[in-house]
Every structure is written in structure tokens, then in C-alpha cells.
N, C-alpha and C positions, 0 to 999 in steps of 0.2 A: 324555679322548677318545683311541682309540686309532689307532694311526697307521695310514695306507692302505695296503692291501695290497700285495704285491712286484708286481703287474702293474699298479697305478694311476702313471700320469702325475703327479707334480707339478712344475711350474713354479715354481722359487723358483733363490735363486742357487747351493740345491745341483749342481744340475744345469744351468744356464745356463754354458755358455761365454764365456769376455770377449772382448767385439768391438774392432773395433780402434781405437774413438773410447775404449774404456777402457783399451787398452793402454797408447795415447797419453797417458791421463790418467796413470797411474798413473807410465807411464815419468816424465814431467814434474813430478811430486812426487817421484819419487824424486831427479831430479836437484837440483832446488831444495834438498832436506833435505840433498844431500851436499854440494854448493857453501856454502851455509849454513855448513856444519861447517868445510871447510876455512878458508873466510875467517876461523872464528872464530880456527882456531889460530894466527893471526899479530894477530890483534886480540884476543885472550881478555882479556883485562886492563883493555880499557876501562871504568871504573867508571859509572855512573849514580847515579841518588838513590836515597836506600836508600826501598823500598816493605814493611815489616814485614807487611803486609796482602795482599799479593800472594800469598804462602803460601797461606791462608786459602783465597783466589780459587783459586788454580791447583790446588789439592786437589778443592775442590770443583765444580768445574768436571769434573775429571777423574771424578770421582767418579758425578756426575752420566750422563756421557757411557760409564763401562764398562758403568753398572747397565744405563741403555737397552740399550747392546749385547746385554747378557748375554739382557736379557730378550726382546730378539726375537730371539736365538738360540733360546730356551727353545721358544720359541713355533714356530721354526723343527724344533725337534727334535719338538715332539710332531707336527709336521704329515706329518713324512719317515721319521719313527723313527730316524733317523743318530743313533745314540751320539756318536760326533764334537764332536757340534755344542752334545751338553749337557755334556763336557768342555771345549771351548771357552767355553760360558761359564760355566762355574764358575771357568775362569781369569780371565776378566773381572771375574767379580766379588768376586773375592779380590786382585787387584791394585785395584780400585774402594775394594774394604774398608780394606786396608793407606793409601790414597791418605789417604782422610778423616781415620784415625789419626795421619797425621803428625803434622798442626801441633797436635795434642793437647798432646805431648810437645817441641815443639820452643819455645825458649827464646824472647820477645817476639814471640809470635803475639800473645795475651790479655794484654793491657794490660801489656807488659813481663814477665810470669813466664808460663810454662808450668804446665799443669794437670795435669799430675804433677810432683813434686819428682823431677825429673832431666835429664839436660845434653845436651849434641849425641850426646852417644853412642850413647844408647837411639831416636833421632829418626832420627840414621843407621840404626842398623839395622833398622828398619821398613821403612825406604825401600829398603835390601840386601833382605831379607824380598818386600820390592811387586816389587823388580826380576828375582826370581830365579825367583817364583814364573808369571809372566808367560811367560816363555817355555818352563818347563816344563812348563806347562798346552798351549801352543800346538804343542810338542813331542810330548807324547801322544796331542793329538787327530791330529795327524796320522798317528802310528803306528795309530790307530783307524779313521782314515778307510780304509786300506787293505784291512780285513776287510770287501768289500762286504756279504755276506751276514750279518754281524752286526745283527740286529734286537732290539732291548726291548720285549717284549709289554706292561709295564705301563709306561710311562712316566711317569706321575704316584708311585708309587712311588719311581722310578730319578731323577728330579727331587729326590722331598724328600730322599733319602736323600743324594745330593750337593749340596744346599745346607745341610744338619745338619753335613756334611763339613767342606763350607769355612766354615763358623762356629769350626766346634774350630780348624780348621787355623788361620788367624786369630786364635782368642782363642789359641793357643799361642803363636803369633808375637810377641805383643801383650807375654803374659806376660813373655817370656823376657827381651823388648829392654826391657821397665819395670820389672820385678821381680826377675827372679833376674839379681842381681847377679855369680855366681859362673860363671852356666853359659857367659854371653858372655864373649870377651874384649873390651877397652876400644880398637876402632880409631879413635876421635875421642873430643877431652875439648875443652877450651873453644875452641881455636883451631881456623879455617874450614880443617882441611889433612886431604889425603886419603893422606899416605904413610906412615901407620899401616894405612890399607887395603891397598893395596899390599904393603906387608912382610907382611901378614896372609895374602895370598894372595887375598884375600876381591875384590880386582877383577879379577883374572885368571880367576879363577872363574865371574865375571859376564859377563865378556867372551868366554870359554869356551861359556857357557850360550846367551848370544845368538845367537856367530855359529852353534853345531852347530844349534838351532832355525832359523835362517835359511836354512840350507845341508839342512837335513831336507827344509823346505817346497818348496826349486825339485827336489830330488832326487827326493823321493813322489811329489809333488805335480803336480809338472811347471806349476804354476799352470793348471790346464787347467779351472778353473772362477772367477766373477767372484769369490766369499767369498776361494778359496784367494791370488788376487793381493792384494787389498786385506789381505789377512793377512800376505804378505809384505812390503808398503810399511808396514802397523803394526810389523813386526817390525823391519826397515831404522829406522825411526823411534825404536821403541825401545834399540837398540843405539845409536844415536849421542844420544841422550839417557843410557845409560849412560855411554858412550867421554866427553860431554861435561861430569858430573859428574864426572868421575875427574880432569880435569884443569884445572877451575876450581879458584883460591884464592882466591877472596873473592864473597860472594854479592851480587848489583845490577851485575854485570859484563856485558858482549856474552854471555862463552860462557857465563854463569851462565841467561840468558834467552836463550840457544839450546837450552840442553837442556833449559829449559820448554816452548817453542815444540814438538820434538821429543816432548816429554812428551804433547802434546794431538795431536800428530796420530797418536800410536803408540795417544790413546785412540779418536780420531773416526775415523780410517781405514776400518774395518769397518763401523761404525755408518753410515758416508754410502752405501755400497755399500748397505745392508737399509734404511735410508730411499729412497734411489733405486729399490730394488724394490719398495716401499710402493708409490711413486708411478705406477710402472711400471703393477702389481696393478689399482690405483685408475682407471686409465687404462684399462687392457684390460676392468673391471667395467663403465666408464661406456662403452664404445664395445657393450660386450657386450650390455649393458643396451638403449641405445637402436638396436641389428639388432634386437635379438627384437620393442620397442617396434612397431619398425619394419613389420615382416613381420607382428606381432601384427594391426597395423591398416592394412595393404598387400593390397591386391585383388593377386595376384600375378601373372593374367593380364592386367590390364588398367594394370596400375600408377596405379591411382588409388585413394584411400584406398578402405577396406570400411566396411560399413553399422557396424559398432563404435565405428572411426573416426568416422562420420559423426555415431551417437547422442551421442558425449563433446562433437563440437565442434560439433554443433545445442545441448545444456544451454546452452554458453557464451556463446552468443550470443544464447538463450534470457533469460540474467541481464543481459549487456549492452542488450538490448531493452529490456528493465524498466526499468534503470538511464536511459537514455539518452531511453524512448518512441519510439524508432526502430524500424519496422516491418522484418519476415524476411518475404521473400518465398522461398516453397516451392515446386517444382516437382517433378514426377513424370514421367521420361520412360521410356517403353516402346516398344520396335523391334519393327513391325508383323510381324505373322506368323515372329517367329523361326524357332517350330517347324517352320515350312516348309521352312526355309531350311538346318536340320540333316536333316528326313528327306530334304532331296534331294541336297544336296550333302556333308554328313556332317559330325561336331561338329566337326574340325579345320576345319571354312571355316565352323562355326557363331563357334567362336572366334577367326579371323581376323576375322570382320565385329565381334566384339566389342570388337577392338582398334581396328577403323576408325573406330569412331563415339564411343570414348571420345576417340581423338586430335582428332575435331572437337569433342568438347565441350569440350577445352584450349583448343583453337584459343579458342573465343569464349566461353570463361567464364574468364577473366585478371584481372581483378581480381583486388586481393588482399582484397577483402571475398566472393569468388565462392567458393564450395567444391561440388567436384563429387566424387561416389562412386557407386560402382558399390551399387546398393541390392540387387541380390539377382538369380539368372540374366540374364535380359534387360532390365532394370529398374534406370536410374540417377536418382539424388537430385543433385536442387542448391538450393544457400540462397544466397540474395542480400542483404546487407544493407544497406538506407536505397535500395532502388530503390522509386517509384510501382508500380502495377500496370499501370502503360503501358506504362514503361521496361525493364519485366520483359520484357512482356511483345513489346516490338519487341524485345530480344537475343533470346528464345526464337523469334521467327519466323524470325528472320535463322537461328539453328542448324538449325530444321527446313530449311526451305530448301534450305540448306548440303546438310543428308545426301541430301534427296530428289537434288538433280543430281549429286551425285557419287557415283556406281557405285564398293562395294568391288570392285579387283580379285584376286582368286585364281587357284590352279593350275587353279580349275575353271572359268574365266570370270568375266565381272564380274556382280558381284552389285547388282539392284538395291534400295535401300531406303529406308523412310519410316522416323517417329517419329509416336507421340501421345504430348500434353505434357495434364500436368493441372497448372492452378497455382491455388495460392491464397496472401494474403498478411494479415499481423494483427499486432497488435503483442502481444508477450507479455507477460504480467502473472504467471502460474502456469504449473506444471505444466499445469493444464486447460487451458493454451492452447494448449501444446505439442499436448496432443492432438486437439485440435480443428483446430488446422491442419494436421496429419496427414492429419486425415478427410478435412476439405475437399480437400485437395490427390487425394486420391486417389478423392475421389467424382469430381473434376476429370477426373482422367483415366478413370476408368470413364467417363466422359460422351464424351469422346472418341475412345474405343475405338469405343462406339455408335452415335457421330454419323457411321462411313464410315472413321476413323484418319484418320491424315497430319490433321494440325490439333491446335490450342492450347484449349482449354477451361477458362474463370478460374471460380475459385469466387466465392461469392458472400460469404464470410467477411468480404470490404473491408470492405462496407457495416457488420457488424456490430463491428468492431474501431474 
């Protein structure tokens, strides 16, 4: 699919500014992740019970949570065409990738031995590898964000072609920290200590990498969109998940399950942000959805449903008849001499009077088994259901009634007017009774019409229902 043109509107969090119930959010996770951090560095040391399987979990867990990301970024780039946003998740899902690789290589994951023949060293640097690669990915996109006018005609192309990408990138990664024993140096061997990284340079470098991506994002960025903030609280998260491996010495520690914690919110951050506009999306479809509904089957002069309206929910009560042998009584009402009433006074006081006698037919058809619609110019429908032909028919004299002594009034004086009602009632078994009550109802009122107007005329359908 290819992306909408530079003058289409899209609504997604490209373009969505953060309000300030998100600012507030975002500020309040940040603060939490850094309070978090510092407590740990006076408690770091607290041990807990060793959880060998926890690994496994927080791999995959993570793993789980960048792919999502990635892929409703994906989903987000072909919708917008932003380059950005498919370098952003290529970074996602290259640190996703490296995430699941750990515990491959990492010693008493699988049953006491690691599934390749090798030691913390190679496990470290995957994990070097996940963390590095992470904000350099989040680093470019933002460099990319700023070429607004940078568009991809194909996108699906510019998709495969960096996901082929960060496979190689990846399977090089993978290689180098399992296999080529010569290319790395050896910053960890059996003991949980990290000041081989350290002397190596190789944390400073991480730490490096972090803050200049951190410091890119409020720089470019200005957070001036909800994706960009929630990328800087991923990022923030990230870095102290770095800072707080660098200075653990033993795993099942406080700050060892700080910069897990750390680890899952630097992976969920983004992802709750494009769930929340899921939800957002889903919300704005289903309100969108039922206006059109709305208006589809809205008399929009009269605000009473239209004859559409009226045919879906006469079926249903059509089935409920049958169901139940509970009788619909039908009615046909028509305002005497309308026509009259436009050529003298003119269709805008033809249409005020059509408001006037819809509001009486509210007035006294309130039930909630009552439904009334405007059936077509002068001409409104009502169903009643489980009334006699008595009880029908005393509420329908009482509404004649009603309009005969109450004059509409207008700019052009008051208007005076009748109604003929034709009613008839049956109990529905089929379609064919549908349409027979129909008939009846409206032979009902043709009789009424002839009989002088002003007046009620019942069909004779009772007797044969």
C-alpha cells in the first residue's frame, strides 16, 4: 500500500502533540525510573533468591514487547511514509533480536549448561551488542525525522530491504560474540564482574551512546509529538538499565532487578503510547461509525427516526411478534391539507408545522415499545407493541385531539391543523404479514382521508389475525 499523499491528513501519533495528562504521565515515570535508580545505588547489594529462569522470562518478555513495537511502527510507516519511523523499528527489532539470543549463550539458563559451548563473555556481549545497537537506531531515526520532505515511494520494498538488514546485522552480532573467538576481546570470563568492561572502554562507550541519543531527542526533537516523548522515557529507561548493569556485582541483587525493571519499561514505553492510539483510533471509528448510523437513519428536520430506521426496527419487532404472538399495531398518520399550508404560507412554515406535530407525537407516544418516524413528506409511522385495537386506539384520538386545538405558531401566524390516522393491527407470523399490515394500515387511512380527515379509521385486519 502506498503512503498518502503530502496534502492527506493523517491522525496517528506522528503528528499528534502530547497533552498535558501525557506530559504528566511521562514526567511521573520518569521520575519513578530515576528515584528507583538512585535508591538502588545505596541498596545495590541486597541479594534475593537466585531465579535462573527469570532470564528466560525477561528475554522474552522483552522480546515479545520490541517485536510489537516494531511492527506497529512498520504499520505506522507505511501509513505516513516517515522513513523515521521504519528506522525506528528496525531498532526495535534488532534489540528484540539480540534480547531473545541471550539466554541462548548464557550459562544455567537450560538446565544448568548453555546451548552453545561458551561463558559469560560471549552472553555479555550480545547484551553490549542489544544495548548499543538501541540507541543508535533511535539516534538516526531522529536524524531522519528532520528531512520533512523525505518520502519512500515504495515502501514495502524499503521494509524488506531493512528487515534483511537487521537479520545480517544480527546474525554478525551473534557470530562474532559465539564464534570468533579472536575478533572480541574477553571483557567477562566466569566471575559476575564488570571492570573488565570498564578498562575495556566498552561501558563508557555505552554510556556515551545513551546519553548523546537522549540529548539528540529533546534537542531535534523538542518532544513536540506523543511517539517522540515516550521515546525519550524509553530512552531515559534505557540508559539507567545500562548505568544499572555496569554497577551490579552479583545477579538476584536490588539493582540487578532494577535494571530489569528498567529493561521492560525502555521495551513497553513506545508500545503503550501506539496501544493507547489503537484505542484512541478504535474509539473515534466506533463514535464515527454510530453519527453516520445516526444521521443514516435521522429524519434530520424532524429528529425522529426516517422511514429506513423505521423498516429495520418494524422486521424486529416483526420477529419478536412471532416469537412472543404478541400483536403490532400500525398506524398511518397524514396532516390534512399540507399542501395548503406550503402554497400559502411557504415550505419554511411548511417545515415548522412539521416540527410541531412531530413534537406532539413525542409528546404521547413515550413508551418505550412506541416508535414513531417520519414515513415520508407529510406522513408519519407509528408501531405499538402488545396494545388492543382499543387502547391504540384511545392514544391515537387523544394525539388527534392534541394537534386539532393546538395551533402551530409562526412568523406567519398560527397555523391551524388536523391529522387522519389509519390504523390497523395483527399479529405477525411472515413477511406476508408484514405486508399486509401495511396495506391495511394504509387502506385505513385512504378511508380516512375520504371519510371528511380529522378522524381515525381501523382496519379490519383484527378480525382476521
Amino acid at each position: 500500500m502506498a503512503p498518502f499523499p503530502d496534502n492527506a491528513y493523517v491522525a496517528s501519533l506522528v503528528s499528534y502533540r502530547p497533552s498535558t495528562l501525557n506530559r504528566r504521565w511521562a514526567a511521573g515515570i520518569a521520575v519513578l525510573l530515576l528515584a528507583l535508580f538512585f535508591v538502588t545505588l545505596f541498596y545495590n547489594d541486597i541479594q534475593f533468591p537466585a531465579l535462573p529462569q527469570f532470564l528466560l522470562m525477561h528475554a522474552t518478555t522483552v522480546f515479545i514487547l520490541e517485536t510489537l513495537t516494531a511492527l506497529i511502527l512498520i504499520s505506522q510507516f507505511h501509513l505516513t511514509g516517515k522513513p523515521y519511523l521504519l528506522v525506528l523499528a528496525s531498532g526495535y527489532l534488532t534489540a528484540g533480536a539480540f534480547a531473545i539470543l541471550q539466554p541462548l549463550v548464557f550459562p544455567g539458563v537450560f538446565a544448568g549448561v548453555e546451548l552453545f559451548d561458551t561463558g559469560l563473555n560471549a552472553a555479555l556481549w550480545i547484551w553490549v551488542f542489544w544495548h548499543f545497537a538501541f540507541p543508535l537506531y533511535v539516534l538516526s531515526a531522529v536524524v531522519v525525522s528532520q528531512n520533512a520532505g523525505w518520502k519512500i515511494q515504495r515502501p514495502w520494498r524499503a521494509t524488506i530491504f531493512v528487515l534483511l538488514m537487521t537479520v545480517m546485522l544480527v546474525a554478525i552480532g551473534f557470530y562474532l560474540a559465539v564464534f570468533d573467538e579472536e575478533g572480541l576481546p574477553v571483557i567477562m570470563r566466569d566471575a559476575f564482574n564488570f571492570s573488565n568492561v570498564w578498562d575495556a572502554g566498552v561501558a563508557q562507550a555505552l554510556i556515551a551512546t545513551h546519553v548523546t541519543a537522549l540529548l539528540g531527542l529533546f534537542v531535534l526533537t523538542r518532544l513536540r509529538t506523543i511517539v517522540f516523548l515516550w521515546l525519550a522515557i524509553a530512552m531515559l529507561a534505557s540508559t539507567l538499565d545500562t548505568l544499572g548493569n555496569m554497577l551490579v556485582t552479583e545477579r538476584y541483587t536490588l539493582g540487578w532487578f532494577s535494571a530489569r525493571l528498567s529493561s521492560f519499561v525502555a521495551s513497553a514505553a513506545v508500545l503503550g503510547s501506539l496501544m493507547a492510539e489503537l484505542h484512541l483510533l478504535y474509539k473515534v471509528g466506533w463514535l464515527e461509525k454510530s453519527r453516520m448510523q445516526f444521521h443514516a437513519e435521522m429524519d434530520a428536520l424532524t429528529r425522529l427516526p426516517n422511514r429506513r430506521a423505521f423498516d429495520s426496527y418494524f422486521l424486529e419487532e416483526a420477529k419478536r411478534s412471532d416469537r412472543s404472538q404478541t400483536p403490532l399495531a400500525l398506524a398511518l398518520v397524514d396532516i390534512d391539507h399540507f399542501k395548503r399550508v406550503n402554497d400559502r404560507y411557504g415550505h419554511a412554515t411548511g417545515d415548522i408545522v412539521l416540527q410541531h406535530v412531530a413534537s406532539i407525537l413525542r409528546r404521547h407516544l413515550n413508551r418505550p415499545s412506541d416508535f414513531v418516524a417520519r414515513w415520508g413528506g407529510e406522513e408519519f409511522a407509528i408501531l405499538m407493541s402488545g396494545n388492543s385495537l382499543e387502547g391504540a386506539n384511545y392514544v391515537l384520538e387523544r394525539l388527534r385531539h392534541d394537534i386539532e386545538r393546538s395551533a402551530c405558531e409562526t412568523a406567519k401566524g398560527a397555523v391551524s391543523l388536523t391529522v387522519s390516522v389509519g390504523l390497523a393491527k395483527a399479529v405477525i407470523h411472515d413477511d406476508g404479514d408484514i405486508d399486509n399490515l401495511m396495506e391495511h394500515a394504509d387502506q385505513a387511512l385512504y378511508q380516512a382521508k375520504h371519510s371528511g380527515r380529522n378522524r381515525i379509521c381501523l382496519s379490519t385486519l383484527e378480525t382476521a389475525a
